[in-house]
MDTraj code that builds the backbone (N, CA, C; nanometers):
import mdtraj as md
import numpy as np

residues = "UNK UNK UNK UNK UNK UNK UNK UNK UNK UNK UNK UNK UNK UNK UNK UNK UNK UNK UNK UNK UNK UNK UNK UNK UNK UNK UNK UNK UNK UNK UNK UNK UNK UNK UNK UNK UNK UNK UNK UNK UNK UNK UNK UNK UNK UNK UNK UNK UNK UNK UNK UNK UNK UNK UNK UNK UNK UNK UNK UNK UNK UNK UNK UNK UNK UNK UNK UNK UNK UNK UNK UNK UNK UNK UNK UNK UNK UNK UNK UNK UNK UNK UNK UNK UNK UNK UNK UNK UNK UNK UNK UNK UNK UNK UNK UNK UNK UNK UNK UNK UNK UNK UNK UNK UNK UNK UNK UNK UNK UNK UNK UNK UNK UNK UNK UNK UNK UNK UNK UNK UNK UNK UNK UNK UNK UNK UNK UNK UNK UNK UNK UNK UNK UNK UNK UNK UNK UNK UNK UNK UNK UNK UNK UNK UNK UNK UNK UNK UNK UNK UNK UNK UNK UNK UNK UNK UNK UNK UNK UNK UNK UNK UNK UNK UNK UNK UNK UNK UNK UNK UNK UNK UNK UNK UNK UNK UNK UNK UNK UNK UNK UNK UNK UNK UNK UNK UNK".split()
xyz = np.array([
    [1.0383, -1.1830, 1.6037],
    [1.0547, -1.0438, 1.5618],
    [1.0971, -1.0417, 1.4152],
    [1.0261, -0.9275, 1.3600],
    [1.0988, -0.9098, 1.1646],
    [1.1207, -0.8322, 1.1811],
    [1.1374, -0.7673, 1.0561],
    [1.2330, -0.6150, 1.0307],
    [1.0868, -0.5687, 0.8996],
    [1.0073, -0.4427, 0.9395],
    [0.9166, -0.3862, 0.8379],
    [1.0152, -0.2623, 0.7694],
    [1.0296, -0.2926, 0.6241],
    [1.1222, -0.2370, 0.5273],
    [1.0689, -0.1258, 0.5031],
    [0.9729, -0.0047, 0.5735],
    [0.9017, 0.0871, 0.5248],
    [0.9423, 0.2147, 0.5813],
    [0.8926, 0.3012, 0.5688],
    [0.8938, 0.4389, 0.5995],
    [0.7320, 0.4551, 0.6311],
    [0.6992, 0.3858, 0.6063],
    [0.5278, 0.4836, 0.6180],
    [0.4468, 0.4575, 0.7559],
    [0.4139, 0.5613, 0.8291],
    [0.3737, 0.5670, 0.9415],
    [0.2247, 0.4308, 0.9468],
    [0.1838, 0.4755, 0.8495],
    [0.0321, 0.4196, 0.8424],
    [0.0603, 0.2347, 0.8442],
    [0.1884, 0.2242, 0.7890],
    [0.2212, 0.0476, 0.7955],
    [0.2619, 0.0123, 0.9833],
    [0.3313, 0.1450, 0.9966],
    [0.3964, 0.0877, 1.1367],
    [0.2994, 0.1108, 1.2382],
    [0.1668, 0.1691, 1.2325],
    [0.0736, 0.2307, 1.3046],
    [-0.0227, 0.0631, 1.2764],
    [-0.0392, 0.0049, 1.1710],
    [-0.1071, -0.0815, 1.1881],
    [-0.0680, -0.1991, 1.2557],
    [0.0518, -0.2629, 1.2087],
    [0.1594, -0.3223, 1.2818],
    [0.1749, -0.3581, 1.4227],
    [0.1527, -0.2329, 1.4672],
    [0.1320, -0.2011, 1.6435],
    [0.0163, -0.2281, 1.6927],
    [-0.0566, -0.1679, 1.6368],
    [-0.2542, -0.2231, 1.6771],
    [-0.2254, -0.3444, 1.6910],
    [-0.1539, -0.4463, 1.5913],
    [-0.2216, -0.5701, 1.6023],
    [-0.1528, -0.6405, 1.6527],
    [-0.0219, -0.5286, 1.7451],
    [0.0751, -0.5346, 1.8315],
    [0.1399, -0.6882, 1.8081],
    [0.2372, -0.6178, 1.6662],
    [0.2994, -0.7430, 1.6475],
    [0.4836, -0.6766, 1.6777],
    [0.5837, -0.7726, 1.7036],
    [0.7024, -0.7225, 1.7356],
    [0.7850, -0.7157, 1.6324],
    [0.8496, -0.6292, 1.6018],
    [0.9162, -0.5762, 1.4450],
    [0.9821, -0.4350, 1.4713],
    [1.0818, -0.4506, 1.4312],
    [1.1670, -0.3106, 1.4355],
    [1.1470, -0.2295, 1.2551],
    [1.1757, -0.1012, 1.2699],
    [1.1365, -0.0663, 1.1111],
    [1.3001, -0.0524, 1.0190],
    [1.3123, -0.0415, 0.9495],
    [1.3765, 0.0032, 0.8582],
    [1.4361, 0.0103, 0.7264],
    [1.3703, 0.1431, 0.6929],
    [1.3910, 0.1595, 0.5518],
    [1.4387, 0.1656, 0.4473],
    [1.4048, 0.1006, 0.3438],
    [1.5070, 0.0466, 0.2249],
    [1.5005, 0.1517, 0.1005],
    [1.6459, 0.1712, 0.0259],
    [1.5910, 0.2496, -0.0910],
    [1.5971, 0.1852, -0.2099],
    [1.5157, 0.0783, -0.2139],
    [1.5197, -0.0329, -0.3406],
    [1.4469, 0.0830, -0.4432],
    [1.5069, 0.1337, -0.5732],
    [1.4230, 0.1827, -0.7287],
    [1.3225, 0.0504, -0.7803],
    [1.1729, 0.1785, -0.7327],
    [1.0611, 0.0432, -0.7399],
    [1.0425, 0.0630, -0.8990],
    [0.9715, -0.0564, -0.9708],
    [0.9161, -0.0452, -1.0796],
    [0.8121, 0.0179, -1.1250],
    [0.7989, 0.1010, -1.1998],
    [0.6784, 0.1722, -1.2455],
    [0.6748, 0.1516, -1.3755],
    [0.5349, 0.2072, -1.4239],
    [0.5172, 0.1874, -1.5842],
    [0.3274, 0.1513, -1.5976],
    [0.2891, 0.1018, -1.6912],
    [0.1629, 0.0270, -1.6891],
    [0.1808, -0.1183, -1.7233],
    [0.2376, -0.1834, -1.6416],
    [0.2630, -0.3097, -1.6696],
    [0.1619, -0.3826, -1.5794],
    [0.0960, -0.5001, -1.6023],
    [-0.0200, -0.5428, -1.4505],
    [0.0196, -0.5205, -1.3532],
    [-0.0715, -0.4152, -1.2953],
    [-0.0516, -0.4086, -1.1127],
    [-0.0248, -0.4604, -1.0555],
    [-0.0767, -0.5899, -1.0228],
    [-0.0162, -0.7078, -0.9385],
    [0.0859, -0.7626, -0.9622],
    [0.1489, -0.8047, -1.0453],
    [0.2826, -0.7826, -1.0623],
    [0.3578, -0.7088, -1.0377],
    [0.2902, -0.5720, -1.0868],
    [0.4275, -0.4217, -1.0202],
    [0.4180, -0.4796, -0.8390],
    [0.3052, -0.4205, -0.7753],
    [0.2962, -0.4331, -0.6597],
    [0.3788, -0.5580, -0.5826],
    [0.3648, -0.6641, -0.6245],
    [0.4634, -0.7558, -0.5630],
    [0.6181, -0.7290, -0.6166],
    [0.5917, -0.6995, -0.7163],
    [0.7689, -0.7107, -0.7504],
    [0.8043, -0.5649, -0.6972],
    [0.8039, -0.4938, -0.6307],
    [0.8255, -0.3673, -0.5262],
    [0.7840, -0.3899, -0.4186],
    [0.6810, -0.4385, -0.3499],
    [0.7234, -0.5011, -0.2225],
    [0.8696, -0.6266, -0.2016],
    [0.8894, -0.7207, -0.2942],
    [1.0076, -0.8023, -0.3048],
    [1.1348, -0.6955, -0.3478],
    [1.1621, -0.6159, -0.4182],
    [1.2643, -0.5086, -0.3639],
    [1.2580, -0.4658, -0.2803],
    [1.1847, -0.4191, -0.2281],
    [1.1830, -0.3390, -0.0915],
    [1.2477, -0.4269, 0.0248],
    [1.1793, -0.5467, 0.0355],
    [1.2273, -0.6128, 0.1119],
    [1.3778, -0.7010, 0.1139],
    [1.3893, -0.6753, -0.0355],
    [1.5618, -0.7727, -0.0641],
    [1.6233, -0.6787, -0.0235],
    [1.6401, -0.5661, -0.0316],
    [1.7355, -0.4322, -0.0413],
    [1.7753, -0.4747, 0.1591],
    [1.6118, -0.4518, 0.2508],
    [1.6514, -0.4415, 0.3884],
    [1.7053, -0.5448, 0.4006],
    [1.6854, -0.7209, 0.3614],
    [1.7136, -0.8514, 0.3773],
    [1.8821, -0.8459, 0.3694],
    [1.8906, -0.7883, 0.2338],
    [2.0727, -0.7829, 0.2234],
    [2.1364, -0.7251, 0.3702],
    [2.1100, -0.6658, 0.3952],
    [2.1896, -0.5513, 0.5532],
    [2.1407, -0.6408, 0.6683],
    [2.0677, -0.7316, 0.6607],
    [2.0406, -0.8234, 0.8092],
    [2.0322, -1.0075, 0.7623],
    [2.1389, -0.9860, 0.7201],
    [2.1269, -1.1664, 0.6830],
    [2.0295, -1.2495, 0.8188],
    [1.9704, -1.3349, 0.7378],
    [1.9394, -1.4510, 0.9013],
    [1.7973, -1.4198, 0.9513],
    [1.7637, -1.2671, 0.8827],
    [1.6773, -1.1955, 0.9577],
    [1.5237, -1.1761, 0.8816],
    [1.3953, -1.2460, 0.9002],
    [1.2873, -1.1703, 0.7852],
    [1.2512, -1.0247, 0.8098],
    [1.2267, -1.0405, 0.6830],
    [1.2182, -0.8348, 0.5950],
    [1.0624, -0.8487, 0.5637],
    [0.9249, -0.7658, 0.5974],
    [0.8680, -0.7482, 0.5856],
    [0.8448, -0.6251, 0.4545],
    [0.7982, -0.6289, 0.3268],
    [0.8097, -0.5298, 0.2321],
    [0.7309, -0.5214, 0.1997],
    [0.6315, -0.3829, 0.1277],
    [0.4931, -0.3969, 0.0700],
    [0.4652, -0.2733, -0.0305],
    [0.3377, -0.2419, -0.1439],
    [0.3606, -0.1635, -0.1810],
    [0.2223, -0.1573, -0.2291],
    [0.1428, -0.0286, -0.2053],
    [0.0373, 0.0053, -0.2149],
    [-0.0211, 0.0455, -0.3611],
    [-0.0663, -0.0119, -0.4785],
    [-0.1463, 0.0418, -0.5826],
    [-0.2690, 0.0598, -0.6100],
    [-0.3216, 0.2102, -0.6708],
    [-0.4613, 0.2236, -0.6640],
    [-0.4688, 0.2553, -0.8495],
    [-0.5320, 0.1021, -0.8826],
    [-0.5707, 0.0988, -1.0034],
    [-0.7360, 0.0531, -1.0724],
    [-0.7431, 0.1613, -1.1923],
    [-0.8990, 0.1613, -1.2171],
    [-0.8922, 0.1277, -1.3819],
    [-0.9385, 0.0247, -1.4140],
    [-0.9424, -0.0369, -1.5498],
    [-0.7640, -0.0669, -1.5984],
    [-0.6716, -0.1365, -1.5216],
    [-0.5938, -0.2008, -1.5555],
    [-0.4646, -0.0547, -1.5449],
    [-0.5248, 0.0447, -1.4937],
    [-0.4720, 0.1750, -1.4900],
    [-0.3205, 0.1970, -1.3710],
    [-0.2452, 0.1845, -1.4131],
    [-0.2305, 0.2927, -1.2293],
    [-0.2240, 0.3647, -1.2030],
    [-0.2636, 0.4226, -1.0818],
    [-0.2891, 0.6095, -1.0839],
    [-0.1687, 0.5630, -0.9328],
    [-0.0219, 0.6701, -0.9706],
    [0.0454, 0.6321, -0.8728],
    [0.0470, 0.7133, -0.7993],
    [0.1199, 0.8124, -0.7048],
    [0.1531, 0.9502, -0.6608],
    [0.1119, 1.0342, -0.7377],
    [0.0675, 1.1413, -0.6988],
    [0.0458, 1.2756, -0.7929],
    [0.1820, 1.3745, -0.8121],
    [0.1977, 1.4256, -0.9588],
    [0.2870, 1.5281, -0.9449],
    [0.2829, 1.6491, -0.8695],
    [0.1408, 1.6959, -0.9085],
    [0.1427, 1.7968, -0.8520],
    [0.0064, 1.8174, -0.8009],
    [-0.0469, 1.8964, -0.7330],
    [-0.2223, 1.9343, -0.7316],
    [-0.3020, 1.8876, -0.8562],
    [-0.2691, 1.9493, -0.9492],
    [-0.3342, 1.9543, -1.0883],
    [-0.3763, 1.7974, -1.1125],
    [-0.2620, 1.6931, -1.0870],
    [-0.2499, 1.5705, -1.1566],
    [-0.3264, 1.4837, -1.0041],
    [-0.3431, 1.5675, -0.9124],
    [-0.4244, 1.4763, -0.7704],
    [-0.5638, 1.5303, -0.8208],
    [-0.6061, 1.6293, -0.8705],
    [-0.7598, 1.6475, -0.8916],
    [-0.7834, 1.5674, -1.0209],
    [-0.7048, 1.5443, -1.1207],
    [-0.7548, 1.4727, -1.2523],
    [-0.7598, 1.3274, -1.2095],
    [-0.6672, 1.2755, -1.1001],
    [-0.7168, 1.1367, -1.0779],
    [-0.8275, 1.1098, -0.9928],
    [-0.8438, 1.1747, -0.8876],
    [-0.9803, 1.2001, -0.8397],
    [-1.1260, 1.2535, -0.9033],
    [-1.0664, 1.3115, -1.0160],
    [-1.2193, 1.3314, -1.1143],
    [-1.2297, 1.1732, -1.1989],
    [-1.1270, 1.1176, -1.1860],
    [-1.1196, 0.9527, -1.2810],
    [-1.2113, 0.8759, -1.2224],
    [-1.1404, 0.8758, -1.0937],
    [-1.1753, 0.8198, -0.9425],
    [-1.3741, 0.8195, -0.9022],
    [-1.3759, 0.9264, -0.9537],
    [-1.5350, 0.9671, -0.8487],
    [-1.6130, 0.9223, -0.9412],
    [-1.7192, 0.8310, -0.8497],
    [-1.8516, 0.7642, -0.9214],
    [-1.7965, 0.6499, -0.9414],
    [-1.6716, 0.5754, -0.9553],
    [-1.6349, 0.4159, -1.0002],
    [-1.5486, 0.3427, -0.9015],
    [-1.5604, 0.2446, -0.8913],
    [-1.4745, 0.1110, -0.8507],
    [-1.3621, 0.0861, -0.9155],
    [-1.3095, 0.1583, -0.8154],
    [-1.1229, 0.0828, -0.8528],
    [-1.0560, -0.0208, -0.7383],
    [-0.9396, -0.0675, -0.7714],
    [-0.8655, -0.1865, -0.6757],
    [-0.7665, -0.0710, -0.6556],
    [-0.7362, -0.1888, -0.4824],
    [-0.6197, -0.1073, -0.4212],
    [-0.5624, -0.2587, -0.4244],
    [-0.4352, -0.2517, -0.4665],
    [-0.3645, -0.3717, -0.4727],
    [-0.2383, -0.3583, -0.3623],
    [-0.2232, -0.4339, -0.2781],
    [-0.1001, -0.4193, -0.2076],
    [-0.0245, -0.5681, -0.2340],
    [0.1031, -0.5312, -0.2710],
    [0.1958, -0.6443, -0.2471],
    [0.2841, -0.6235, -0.1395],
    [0.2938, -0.8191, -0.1231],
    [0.3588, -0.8018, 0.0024],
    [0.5001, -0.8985, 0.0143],
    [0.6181, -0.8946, 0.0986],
    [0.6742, -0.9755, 0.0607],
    [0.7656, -0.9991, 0.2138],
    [0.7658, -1.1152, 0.2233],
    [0.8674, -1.1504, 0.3622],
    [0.9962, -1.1953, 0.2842],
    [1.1019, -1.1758, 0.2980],
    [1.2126, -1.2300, 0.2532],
    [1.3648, -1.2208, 0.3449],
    [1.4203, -1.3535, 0.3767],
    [1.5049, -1.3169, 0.4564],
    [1.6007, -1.4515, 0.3775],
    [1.7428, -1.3914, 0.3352],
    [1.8168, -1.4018, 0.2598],
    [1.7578, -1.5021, 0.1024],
    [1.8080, -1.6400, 0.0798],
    [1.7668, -1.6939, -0.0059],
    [1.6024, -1.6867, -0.0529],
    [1.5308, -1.7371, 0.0907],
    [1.3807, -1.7170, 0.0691],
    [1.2881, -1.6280, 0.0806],
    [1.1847, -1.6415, -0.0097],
    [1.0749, -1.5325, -0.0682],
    [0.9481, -1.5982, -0.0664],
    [0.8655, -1.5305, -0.0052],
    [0.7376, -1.5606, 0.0262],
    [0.6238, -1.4165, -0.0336],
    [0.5668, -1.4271, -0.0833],
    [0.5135, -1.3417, -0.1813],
    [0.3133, -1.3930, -0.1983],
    [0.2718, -1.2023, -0.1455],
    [0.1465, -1.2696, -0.1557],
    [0.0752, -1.0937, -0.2171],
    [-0.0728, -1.0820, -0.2979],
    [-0.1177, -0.9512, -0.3257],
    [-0.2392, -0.9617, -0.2713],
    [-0.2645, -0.8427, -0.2364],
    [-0.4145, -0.8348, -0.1899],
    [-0.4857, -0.7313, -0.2618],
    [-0.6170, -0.7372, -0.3030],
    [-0.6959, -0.6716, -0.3766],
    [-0.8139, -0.6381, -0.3293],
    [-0.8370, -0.5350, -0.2925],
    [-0.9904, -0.4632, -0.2265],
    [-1.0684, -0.3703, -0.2925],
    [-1.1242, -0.3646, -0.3500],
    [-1.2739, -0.3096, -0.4248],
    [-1.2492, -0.1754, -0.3735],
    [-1.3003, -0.0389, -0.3934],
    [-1.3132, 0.0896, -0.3322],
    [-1.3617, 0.1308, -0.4702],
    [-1.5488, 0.1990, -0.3847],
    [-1.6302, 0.2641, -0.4753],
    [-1.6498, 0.3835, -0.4378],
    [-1.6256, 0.5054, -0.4993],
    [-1.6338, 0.6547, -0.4635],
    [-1.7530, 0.7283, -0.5166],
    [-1.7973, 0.7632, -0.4064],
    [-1.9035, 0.8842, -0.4415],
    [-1.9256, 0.9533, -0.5941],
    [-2.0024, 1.0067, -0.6503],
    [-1.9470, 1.1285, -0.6827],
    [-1.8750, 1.2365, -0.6336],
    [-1.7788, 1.3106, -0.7002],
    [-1.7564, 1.4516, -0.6229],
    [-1.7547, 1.5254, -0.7254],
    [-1.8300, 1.6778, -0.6478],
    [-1.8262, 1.8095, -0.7648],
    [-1.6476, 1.8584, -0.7399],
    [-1.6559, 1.9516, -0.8719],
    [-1.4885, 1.9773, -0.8915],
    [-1.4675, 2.0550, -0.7486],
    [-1.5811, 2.1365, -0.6872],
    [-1.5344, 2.1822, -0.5546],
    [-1.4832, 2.1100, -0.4221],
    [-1.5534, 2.0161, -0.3888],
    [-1.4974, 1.9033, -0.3097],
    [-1.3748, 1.8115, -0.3227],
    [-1.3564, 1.8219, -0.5028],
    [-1.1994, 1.7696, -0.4921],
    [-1.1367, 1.8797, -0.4912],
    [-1.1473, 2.0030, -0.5375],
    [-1.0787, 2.1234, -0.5020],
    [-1.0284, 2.1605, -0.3241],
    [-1.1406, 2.0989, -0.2733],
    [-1.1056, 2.1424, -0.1252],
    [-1.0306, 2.0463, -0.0480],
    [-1.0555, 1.8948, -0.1154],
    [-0.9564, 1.8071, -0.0638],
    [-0.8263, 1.8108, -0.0922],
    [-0.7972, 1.8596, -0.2217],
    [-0.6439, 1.8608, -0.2859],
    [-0.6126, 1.9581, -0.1563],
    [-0.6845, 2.0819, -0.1755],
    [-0.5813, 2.1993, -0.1244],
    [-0.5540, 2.1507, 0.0308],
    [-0.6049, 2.0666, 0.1048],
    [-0.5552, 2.0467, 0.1948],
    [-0.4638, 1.9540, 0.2001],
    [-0.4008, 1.8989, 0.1082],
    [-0.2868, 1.8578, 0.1196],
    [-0.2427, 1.7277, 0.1297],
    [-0.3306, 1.6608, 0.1869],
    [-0.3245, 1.5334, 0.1888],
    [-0.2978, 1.3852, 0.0907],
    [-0.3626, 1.4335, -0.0312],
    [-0.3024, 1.3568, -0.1499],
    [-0.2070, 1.3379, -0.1975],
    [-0.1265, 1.4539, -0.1836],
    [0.0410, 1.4704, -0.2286],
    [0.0797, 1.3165, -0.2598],
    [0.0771, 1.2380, -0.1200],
    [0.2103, 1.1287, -0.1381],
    [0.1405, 1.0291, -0.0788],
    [0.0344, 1.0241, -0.1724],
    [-0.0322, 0.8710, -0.1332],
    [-0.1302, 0.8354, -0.3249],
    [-0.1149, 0.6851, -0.3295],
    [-0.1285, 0.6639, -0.4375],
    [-0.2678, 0.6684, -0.4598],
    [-0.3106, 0.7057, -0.5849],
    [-0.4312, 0.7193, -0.6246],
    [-0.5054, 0.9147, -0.5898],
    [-0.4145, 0.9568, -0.5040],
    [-0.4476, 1.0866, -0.4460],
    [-0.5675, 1.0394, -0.3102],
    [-0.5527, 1.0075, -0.2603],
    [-0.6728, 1.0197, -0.1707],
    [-0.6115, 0.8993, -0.0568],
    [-0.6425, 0.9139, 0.0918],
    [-0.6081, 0.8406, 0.2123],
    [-0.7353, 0.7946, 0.2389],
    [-0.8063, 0.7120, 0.2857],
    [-0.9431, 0.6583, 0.3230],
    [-0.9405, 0.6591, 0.4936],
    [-0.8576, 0.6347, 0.5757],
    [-0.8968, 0.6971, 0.7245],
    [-0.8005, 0.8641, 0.7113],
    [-0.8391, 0.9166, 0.6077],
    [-0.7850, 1.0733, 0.6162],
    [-0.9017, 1.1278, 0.5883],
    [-0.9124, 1.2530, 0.5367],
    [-1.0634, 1.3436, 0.4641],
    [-1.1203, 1.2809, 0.3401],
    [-1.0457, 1.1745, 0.3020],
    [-1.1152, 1.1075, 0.1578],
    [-1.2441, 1.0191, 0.2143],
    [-1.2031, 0.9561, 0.3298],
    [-1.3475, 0.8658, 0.4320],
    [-1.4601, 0.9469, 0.3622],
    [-1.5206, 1.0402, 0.3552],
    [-1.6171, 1.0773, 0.3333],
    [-1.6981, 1.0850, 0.2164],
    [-1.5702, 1.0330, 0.0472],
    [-1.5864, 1.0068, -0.0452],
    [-1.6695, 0.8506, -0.0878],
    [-1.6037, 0.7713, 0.0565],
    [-1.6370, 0.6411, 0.0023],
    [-1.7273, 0.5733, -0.0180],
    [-1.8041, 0.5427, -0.0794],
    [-1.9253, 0.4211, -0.0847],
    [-1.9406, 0.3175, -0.0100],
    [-1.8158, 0.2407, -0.0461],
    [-1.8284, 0.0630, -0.0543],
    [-1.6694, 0.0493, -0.0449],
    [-1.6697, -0.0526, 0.0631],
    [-1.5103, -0.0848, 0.0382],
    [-1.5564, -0.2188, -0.0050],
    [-1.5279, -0.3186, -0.0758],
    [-1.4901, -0.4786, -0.0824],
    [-1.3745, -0.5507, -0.0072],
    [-1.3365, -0.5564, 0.0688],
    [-1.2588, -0.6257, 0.0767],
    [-1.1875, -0.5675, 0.2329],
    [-1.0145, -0.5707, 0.2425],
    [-0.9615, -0.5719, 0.3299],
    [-0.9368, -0.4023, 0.3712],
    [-0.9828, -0.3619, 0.4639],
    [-0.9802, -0.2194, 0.5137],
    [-0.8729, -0.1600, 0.4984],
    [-0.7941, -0.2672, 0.5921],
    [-0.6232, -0.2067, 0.6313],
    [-0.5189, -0.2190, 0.4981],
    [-0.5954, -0.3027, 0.4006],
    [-0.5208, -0.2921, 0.2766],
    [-0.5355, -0.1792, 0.2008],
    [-0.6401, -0.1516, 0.2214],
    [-0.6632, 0.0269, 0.1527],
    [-0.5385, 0.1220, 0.2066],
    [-0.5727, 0.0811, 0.3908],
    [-0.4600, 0.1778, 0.4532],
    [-0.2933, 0.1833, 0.4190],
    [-0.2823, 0.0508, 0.3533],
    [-0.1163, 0.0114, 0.3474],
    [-0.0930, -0.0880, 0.3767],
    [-0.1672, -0.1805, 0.4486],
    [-0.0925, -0.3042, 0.4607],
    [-0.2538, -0.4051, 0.5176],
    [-0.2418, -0.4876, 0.4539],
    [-0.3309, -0.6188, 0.4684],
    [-0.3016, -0.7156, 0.5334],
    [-0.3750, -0.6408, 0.6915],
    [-0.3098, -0.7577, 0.8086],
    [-0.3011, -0.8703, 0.8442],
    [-0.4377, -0.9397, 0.7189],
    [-0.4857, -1.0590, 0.7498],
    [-0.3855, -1.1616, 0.6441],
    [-0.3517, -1.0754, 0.5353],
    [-0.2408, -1.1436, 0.4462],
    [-0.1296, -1.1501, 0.5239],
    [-0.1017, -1.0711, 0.5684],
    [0.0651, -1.0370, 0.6279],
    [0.0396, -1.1534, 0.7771],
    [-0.0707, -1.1808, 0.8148],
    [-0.0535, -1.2768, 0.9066],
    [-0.0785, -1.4400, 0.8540],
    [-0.1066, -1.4730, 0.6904],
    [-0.1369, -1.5992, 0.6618],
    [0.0281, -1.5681, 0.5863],
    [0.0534, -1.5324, 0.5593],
    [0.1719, -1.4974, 0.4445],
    [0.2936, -1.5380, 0.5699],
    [0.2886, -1.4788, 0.6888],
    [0.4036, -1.4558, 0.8074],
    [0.3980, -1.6436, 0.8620],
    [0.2420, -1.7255, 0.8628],
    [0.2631, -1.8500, 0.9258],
    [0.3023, -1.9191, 0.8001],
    [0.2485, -1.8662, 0.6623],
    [0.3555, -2.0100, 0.5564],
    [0.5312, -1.9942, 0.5980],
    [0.5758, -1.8784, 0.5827],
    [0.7103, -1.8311, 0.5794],
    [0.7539, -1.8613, 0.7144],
    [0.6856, -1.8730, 0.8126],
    [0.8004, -1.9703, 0.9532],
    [0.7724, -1.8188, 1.0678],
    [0.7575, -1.7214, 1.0213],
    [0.7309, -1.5968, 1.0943],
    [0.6477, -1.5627, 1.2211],
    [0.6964, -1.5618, 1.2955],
    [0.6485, -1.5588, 1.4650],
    [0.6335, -1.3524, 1.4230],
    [0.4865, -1.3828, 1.4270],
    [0.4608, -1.1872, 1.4401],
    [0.4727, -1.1385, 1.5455],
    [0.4341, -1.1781, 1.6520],
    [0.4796, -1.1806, 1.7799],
    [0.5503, -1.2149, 1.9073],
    [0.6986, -1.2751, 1.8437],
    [0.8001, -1.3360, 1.9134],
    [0.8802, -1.2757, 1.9492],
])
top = md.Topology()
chain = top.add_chain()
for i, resn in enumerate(residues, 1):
    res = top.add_residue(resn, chain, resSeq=i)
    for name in ("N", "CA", "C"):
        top.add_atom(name, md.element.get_by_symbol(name[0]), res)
traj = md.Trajectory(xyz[None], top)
């Protein structure tokens, strides 16, 4: 059994599918932001995330991760507001960007640290279709503005790479990442 350091339904929803044993709870590590390389941000905020829960359960691994959707070295993080979810989705439509997730097991001294990177090519969209996706709401509080098993599915082209990493967490990392680190996913 680990401890998944998250709040986000969509990590603990995958988690369960692949019905692994893990209790949740959430850390309030201040992640790094800025335009510094993605993959770097992304791991070094999944590794807070996970030191913050690690500190409160000595003995115990901390599962931590952190979702970035970046296009030419960009990151497009959360939206402020509507306004700033349709300008990244007009960035967004017609090109290939990475969804980078970092990930991090850490339970006291040791750190095991891995990123995953998946291709996502978007349609075009006219300003009405991102108009109708914003207003429903869904972009708010997911990075890049757009969910891919939400109403954005219908934007997509081409994924490259790992599905569930788009969704939040990259199961196939989090299960090569869980056997270097000693991690029984299902114990």
């Amino acid at each position: 059994m680990f401890i998944l350091a998250s709040k986000s339904p969509r990590r603990t929803e995958l988690l369960q599918t692949a019905k692994c044993r893990f209790r949740t709870e959430p850390g309030d590590a201040e992640e790094f932001a800025g335009d510094a390389d993605p993959i770097e941000i992304a791991v070094a905020n999944a590794r807070l995330k996970a030191t913050a829960v690690a500190q409160k359960f000595p003995g115990e691994f901390v599962l931590g991760a952190d979702t970035i959707v970046a296009l030419d070295g960009h990151i497009h993080y959360k939206p402020r507001d509507e306004t700033d979810a349709r300008r990244m989705l007009r960035t967004l439509a017609g090109r290939t960007h990475e969804v980078i997730t970092g990930i991090a097991f850490v339970k006291d001294d040791e750190c095991f640290t891995h990123a995953e990177v998946t291709c996502v090519t978007f349609d075009e969209m006219t300003d009405e279709e991102i108009a109708a996706y914003v207003a429903g709401g869904e972009p708010m509080d997911k990075s890049g503005s757009y969910a891919l098993q939400g109403g954005a599915g219908i934007f997509i082209k081409k994924i490259d790479g790992s599905y569930s990493n788009v969704v939040g967490l990259p199961l196939n990392a989090v299960k090569k990442l869980a056997a270097k680190a000693g991690v029984d996913l299902w114990g």
